[in-house]
TITOR-252832 format. One record per residue (C-alpha): chain; z, x, y. Coordinates in nm, 4 decimals, always signed. Layout:
REM residues N
SITE kolza        Z        X        Y
SITE     A        Z        X        Y
...
REM end
This chain:
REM residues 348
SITE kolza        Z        X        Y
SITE     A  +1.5856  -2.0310  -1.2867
SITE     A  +1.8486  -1.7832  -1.4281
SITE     A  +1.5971  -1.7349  -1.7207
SITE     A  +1.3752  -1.6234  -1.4759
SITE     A  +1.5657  -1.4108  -1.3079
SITE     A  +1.7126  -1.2306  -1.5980
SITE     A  +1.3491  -1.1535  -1.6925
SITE     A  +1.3101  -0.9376  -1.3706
SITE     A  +1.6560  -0.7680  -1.3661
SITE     A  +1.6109  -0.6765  -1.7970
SITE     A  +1.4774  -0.3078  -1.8174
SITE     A  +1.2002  -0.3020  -2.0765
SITE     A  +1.1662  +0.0569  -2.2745
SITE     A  +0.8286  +0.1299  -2.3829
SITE     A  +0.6384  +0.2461  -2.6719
SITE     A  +0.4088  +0.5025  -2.4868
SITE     A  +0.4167  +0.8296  -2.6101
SITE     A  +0.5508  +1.1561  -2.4029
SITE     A  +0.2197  +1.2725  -2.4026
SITE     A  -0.1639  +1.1419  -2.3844
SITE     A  -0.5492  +1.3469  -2.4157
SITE     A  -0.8263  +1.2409  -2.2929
SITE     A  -1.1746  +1.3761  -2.3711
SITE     A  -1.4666  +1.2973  -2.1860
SITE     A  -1.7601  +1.4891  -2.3358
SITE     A  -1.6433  +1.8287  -2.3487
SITE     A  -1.3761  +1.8336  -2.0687
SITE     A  -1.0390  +1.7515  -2.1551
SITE     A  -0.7515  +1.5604  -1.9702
SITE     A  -0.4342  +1.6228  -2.0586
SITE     A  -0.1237  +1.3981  -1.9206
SITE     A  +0.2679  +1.3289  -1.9689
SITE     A  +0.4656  +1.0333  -1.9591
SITE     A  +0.6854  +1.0023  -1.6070
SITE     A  +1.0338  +0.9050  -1.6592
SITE     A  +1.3881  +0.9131  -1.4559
SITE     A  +1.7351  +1.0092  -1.5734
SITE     A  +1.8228  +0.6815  -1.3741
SITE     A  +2.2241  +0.6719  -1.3050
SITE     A  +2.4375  +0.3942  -1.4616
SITE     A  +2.7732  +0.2144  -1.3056
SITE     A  +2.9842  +0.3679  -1.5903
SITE     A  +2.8890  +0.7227  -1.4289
SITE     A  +2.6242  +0.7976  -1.7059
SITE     A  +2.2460  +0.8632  -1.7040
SITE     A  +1.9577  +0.6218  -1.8434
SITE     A  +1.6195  +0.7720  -1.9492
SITE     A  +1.3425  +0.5301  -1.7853
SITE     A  +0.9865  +0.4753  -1.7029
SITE     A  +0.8148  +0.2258  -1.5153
SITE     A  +1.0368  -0.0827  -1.4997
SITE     A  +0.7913  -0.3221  -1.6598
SITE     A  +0.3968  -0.3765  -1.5976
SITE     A  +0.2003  -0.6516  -1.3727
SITE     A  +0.4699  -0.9129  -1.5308
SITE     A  +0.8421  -0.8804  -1.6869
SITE     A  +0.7064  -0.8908  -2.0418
SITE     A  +0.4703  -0.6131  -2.0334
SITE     A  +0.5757  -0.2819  -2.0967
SITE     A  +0.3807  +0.0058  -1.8615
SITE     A  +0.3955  +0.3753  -1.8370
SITE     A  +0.3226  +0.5648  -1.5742
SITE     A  +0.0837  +0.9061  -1.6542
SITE     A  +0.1050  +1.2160  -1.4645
SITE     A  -0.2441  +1.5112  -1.4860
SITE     A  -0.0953  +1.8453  -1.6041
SITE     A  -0.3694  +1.9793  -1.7557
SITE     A  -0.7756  +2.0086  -1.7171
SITE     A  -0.9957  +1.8424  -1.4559
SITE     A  -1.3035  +1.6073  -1.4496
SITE     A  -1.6540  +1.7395  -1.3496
SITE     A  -1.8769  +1.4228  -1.3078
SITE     A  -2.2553  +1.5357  -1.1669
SITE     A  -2.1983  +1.7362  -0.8206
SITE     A  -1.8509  +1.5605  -0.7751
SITE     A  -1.5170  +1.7537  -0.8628
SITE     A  -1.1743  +1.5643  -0.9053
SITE     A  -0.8527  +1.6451  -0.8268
SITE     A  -0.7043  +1.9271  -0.9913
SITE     A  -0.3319  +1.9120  -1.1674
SITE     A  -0.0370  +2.0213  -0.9138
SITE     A  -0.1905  +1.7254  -0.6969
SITE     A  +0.0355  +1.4387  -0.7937
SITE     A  +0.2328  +1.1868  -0.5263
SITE     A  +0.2986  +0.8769  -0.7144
SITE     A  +0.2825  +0.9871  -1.0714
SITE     A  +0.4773  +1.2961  -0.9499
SITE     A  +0.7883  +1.1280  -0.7863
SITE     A  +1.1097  +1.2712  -0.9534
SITE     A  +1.4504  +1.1158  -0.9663
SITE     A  +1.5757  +1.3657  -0.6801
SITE     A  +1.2797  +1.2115  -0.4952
SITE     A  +1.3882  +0.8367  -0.5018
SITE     A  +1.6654  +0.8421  -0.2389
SITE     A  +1.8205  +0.5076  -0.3596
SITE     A  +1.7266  +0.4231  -0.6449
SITE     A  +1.8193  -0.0211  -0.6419
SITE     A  +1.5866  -0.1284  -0.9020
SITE     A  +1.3834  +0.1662  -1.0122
SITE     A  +1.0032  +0.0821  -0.9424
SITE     A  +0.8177  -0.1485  -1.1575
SITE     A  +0.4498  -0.0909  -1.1829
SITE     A  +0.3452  -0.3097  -0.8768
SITE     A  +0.6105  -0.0826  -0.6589
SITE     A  +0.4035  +0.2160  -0.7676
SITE     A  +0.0381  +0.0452  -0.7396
SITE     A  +0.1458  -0.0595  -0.3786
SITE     A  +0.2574  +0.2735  -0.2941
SITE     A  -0.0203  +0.4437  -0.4006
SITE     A  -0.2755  +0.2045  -0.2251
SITE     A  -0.0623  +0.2727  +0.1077
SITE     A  -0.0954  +0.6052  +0.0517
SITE     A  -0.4780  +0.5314  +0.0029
SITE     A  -0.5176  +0.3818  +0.2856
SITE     A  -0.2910  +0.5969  +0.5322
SITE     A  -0.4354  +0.9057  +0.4261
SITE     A  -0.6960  +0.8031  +0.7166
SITE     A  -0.4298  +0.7933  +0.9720
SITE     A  -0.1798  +1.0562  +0.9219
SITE     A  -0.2846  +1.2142  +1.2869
SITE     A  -0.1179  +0.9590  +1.4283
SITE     A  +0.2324  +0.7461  +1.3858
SITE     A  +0.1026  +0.5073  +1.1269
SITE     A  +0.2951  +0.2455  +0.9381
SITE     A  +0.1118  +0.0434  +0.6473
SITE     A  +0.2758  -0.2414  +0.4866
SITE     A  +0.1337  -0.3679  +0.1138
SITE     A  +0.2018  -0.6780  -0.1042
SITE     A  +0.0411  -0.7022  -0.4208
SITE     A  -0.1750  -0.4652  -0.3778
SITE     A  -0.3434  -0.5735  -0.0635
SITE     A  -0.2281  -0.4270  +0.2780
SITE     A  -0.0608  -0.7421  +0.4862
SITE     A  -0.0288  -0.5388  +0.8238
SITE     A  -0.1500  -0.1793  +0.9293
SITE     A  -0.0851  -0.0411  +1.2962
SITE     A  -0.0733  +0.3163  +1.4346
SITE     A  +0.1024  +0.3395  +1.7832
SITE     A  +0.2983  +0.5319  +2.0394
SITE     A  +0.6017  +0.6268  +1.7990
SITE     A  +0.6713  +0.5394  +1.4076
SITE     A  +0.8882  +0.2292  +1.5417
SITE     A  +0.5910  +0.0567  +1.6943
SITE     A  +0.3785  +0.1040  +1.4445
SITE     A  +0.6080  -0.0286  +1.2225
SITE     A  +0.6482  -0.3041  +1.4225
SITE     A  +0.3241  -0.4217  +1.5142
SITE     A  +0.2504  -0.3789  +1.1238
SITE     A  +0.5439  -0.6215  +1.0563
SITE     A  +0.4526  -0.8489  +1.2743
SITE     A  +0.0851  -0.8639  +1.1737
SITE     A  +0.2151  -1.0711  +0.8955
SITE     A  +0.5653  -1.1049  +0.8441
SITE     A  +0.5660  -1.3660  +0.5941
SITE     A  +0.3644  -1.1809  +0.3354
SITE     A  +0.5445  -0.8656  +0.4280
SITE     A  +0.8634  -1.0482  +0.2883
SITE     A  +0.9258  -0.8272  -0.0156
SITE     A  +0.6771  -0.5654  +0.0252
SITE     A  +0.5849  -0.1831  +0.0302
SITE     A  +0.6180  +0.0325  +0.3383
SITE     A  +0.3807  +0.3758  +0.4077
SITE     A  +0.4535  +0.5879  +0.6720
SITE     A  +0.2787  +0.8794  +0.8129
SITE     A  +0.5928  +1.0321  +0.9853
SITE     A  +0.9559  +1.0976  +0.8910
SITE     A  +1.1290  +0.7309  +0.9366
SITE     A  +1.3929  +0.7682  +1.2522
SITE     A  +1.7125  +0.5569  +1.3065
SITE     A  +1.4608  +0.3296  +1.5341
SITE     A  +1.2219  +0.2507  +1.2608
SITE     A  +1.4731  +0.2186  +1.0353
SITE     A  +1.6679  -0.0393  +1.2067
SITE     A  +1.3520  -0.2793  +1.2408
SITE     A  +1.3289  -0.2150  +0.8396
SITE     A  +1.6558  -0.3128  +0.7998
SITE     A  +1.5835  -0.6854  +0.9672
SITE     A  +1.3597  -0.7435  +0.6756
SITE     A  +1.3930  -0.8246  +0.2658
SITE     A  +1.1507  -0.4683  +0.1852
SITE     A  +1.1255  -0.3796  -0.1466
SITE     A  +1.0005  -0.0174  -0.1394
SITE     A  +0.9617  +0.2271  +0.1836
SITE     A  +0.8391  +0.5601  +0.1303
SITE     A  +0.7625  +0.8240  +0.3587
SITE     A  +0.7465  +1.1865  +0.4610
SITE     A  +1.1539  +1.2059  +0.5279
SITE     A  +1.4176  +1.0253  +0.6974
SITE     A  +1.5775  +1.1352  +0.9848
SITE     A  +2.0175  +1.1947  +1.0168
SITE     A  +2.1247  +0.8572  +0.9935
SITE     A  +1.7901  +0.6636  +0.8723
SITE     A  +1.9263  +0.6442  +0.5288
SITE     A  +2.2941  +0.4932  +0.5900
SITE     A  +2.1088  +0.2053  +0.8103
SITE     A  +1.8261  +0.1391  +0.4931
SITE     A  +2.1326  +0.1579  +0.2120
SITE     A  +2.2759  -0.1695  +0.3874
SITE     A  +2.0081  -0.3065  +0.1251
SITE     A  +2.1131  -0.1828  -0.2158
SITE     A  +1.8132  -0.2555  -0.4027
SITE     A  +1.5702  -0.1338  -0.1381
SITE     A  +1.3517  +0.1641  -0.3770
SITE     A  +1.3958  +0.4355  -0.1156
SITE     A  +1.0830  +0.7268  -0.1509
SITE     A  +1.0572  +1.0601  +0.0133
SITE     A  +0.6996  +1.1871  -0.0446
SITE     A  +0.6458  +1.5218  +0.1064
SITE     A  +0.3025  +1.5097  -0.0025
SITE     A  +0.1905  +1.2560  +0.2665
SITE     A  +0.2184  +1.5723  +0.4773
SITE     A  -0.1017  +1.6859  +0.3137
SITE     A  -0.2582  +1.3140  +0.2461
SITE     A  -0.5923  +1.4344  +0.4762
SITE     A  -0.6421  +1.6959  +0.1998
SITE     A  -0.6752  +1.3539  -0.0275
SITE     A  -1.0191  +1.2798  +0.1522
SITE     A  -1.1997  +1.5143  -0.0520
SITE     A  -1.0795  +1.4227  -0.3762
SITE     A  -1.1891  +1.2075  -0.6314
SITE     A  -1.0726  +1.0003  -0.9746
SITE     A  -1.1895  +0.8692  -1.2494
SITE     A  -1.1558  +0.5069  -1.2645
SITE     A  -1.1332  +0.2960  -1.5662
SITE     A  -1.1726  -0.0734  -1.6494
SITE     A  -1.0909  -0.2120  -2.0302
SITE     A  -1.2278  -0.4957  -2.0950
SITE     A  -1.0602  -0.7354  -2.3683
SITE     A  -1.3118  -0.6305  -2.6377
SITE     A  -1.1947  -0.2854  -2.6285
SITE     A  -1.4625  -0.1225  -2.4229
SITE     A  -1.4140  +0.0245  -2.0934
SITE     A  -1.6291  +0.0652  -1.7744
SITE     A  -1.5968  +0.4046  -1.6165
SITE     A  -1.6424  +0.4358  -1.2418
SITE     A  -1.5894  +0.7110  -0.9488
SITE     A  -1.3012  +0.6034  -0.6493
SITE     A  -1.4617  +0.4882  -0.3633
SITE     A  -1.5065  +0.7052  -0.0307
SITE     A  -1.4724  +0.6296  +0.2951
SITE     A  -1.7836  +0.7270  +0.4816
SITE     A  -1.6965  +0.5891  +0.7986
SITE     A  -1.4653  +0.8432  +0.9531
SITE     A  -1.6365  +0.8380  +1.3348
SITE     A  -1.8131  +0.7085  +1.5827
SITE     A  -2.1090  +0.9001  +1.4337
SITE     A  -2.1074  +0.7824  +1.0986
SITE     A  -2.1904  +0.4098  +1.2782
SITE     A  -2.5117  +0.2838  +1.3286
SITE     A  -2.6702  +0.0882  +1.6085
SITE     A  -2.6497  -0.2709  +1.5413
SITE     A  -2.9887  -0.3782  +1.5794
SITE     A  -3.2445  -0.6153  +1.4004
SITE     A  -3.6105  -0.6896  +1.3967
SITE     A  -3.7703  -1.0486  +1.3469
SITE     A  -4.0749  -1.1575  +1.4056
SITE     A  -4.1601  -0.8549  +1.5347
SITE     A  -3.9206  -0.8644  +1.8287
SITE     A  -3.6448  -0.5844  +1.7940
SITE     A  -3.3023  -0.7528  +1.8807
SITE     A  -3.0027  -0.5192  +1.9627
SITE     A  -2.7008  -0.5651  +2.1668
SITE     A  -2.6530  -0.5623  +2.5155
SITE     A  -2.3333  -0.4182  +2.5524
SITE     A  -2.2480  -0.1223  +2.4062
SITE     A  -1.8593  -0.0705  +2.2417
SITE     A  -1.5765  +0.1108  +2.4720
SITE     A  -1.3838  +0.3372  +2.3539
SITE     A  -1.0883  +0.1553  +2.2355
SITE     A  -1.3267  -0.0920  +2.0168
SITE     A  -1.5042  +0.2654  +1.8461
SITE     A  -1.1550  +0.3537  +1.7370
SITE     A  -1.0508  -0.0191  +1.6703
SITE     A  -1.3584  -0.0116  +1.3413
SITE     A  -1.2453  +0.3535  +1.2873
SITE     A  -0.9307  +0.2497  +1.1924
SITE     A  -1.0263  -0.0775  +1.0819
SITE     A  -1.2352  +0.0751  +0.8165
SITE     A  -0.9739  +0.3027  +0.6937
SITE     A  -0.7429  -0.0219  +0.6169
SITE     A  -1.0361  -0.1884  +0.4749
SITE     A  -1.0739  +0.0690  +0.2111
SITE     A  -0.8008  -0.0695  +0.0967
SITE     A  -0.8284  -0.3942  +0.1166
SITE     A  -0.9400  -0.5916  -0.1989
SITE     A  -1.2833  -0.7574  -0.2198
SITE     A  -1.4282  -1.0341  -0.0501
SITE     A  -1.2230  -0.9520  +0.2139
SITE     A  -1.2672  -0.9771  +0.6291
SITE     A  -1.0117  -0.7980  +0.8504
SITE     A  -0.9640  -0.8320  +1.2077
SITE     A  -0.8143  -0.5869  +1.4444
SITE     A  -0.7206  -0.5278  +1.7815
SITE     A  -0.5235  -0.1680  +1.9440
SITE     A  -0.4716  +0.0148  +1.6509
SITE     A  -0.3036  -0.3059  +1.4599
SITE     A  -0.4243  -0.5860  +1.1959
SITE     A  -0.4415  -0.9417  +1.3509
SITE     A  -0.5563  -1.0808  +1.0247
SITE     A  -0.6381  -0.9711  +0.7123
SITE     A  -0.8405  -1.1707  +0.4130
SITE     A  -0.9118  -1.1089  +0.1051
SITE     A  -0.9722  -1.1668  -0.2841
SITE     A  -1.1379  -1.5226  -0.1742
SITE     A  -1.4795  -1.5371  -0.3629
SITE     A  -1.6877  -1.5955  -0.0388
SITE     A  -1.6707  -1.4554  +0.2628
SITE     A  -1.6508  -1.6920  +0.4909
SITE     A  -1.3298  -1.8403  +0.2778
SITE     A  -1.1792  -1.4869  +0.3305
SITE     A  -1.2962  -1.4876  +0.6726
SITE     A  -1.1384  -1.7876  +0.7553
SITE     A  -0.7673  -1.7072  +0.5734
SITE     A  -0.8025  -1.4338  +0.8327
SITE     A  -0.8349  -1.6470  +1.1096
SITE     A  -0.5506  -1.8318  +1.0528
SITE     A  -0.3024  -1.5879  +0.9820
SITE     A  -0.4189  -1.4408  +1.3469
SITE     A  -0.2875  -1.8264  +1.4440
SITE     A  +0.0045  -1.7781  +1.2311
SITE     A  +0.0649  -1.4376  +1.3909
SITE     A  +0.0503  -1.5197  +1.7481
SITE     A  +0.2443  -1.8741  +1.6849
SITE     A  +0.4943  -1.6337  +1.5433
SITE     A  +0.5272  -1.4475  +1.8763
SITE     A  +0.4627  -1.7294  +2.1183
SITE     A  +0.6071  -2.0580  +1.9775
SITE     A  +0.9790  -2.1860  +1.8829
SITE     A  +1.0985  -2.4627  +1.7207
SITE     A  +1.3520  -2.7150  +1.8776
SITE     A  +1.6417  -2.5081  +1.7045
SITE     A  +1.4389  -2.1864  +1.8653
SITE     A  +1.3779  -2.0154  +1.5375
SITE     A  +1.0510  -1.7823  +1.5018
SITE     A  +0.7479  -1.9814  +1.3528
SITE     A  +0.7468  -1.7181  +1.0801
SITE     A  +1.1182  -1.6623  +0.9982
SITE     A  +1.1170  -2.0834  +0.9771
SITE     A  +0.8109  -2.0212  +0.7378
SITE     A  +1.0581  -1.7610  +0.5208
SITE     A  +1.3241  -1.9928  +0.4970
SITE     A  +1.0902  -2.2287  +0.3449
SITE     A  +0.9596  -1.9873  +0.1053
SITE     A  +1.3307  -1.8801  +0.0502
SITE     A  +1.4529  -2.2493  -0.0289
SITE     A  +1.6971  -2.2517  +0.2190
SITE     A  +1.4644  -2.5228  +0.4630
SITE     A  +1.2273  -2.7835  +0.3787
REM end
């Protein structure tokens, strides 16, 4: 086990260079290396990029566009000056703990995918992997924190929080109940930041650019797959065309020549339910199903290779979830916290 562990606490360096071109066709893409005078314990500075890659062995750099821009058909991508993620400085990272690794950046930068939908509104998004685990909006930042947390708290043991608002000493407090390994947001409030240092290795992220995440709608990237022989497939980023009521259509269906349609038309509150259930699902990796319910995930599933596996993983982490609120053990201990102490060794 100590093997193990020394694996994840040894900084890797990397053998990236400073500075990386890209030419596609005649347009030119022009990017350098992101790295963080990172402070020591002897008082001194280390040079550092990403912490490692997807695993402990596998060094990973982290790019940022300074130069040139991508013209693919009638679609323009973003311009340089643009960055959040591959733009956070040192001065940015608030506390530092373990400086991020690449699936600390990856889960940022899907949040940040994903809340750019819902920064009208206190929104909290928390990621694992990857994958969002819980997503809520609601009246303040604290409940939408907390309806995200509890959408899943056992996955969001260890994971990424998004916000759309400056965290208060509320929201932070909640945070603090919980083993998080990254939060980022706008700002923090007087006082958020001496409750969220209780936890020295919590990665703590101001991103002032989530105050401009809706201009992030319009904008496009380049994304590329290598394959192991070398070659790469190229692809656009996704868009989200399902920003409104208006952008649904009618669910409806013909067969046998009989036209079939629903009898009761969606309120209000179930229009903006698939609003902002689409907005999380464009995040969400495929197969996936996600259900949701006042602006919150009840259960999210995903990566299955059927759908009806992924819709069923959904159904019983909405089980999980209300168990979690509803039911105690004979010691009267939270279904879910029993179900971290399991995953935490500490309980059969």
């Amino acid at each position: 086990m100590s093997d193990i562990k020394k694996m994840y606490t040894t900084i890797l360096g990397d053998s990236f260079p400073m500075d990386m071109t890209v030419s596609f066709g005649d347009q030119t893409l022009v990017y350098r290396k992101r790295t963080w005078a990172i402070p020591t314990e002897d008082g001194g500075v280390d040079e550092r990029g990403i912490r490692y890659g997807e695993n402990p062995d596998q060094e990973a750099a982290l790019y940022e566009l300074v130069n040139g821009n991508l013209v693919l058909g009638d679609c323009k991508f973003i311009e340089p000056g643009n960055a959040l993620v591959s733009g956070i400085k040192v001065e940015d990272m608030l506390q530092v703990g373990k400086h991020p690794g690449k699936i600390n950046l990856t889960d940022v930068d899907n949040g940040l995918n994903i809340i750019k939908y819902l920064v009208d509104k206190p929104a909290a998004v928390i990621l694992k992997h990857n994958n969002p685990c819980g997503a809520a909006v609601g009246s303040s930042l604290a409940d939408a924190y907390n309806k995200a947390n509890r959408a899943d708290r056992i996955a969001a043991f260890g994971g990424a929080v998004i916000t759309s608002r400056a965290i208060d000493k509320e929201t932070a407090e909640l945070m603090s109940q919980n083993y998080l390994e990254v939060v980022c947001a706008p700002d923090f409030e007087d006082g958020s930041l001496e409750i969220l240092s209780k936890a020295k290795n919590l990665r703590v992220i101001r991103m002032d650019g989530i105050n401009r995440l809706a201009d992030f709608e319009k904008f496009r990237f380049v994304d590329f797959k290598s394959l192991i022989d070398g070659g790469i497939i190229v692809q656009q980023s996704a868009v989200n065309s399902i920003r409104s009521a208006a952008d649904l259509k009618p669910a409806t269906a013909t067969w046998k020549g009989q036209e079939y349609k629903c009898e009761r038309q969606p309120t209000q509150q179930e229009l903006d339910d698939m609003i902002f259930g689409w907005a999380v699902e464009h995040g969400v990796t495929s197969n996936s199903v996600i259900y949701v319910k006042d602006g919150c995930t009840t259960g999210i599933g995903t990566g299955e290779q059927d759908r009806v596996g992924v819709a069923e993983i959904a159904v019983h982490k909405a089980y999980v979830k209300y168990a979690d609120i509803t039911c105690f053990d004979k010691f009267g201990i939270p279904y879910a916290d029993l179900a971290l102490e399991v995953e935490q060794g500490k309980r059969d």
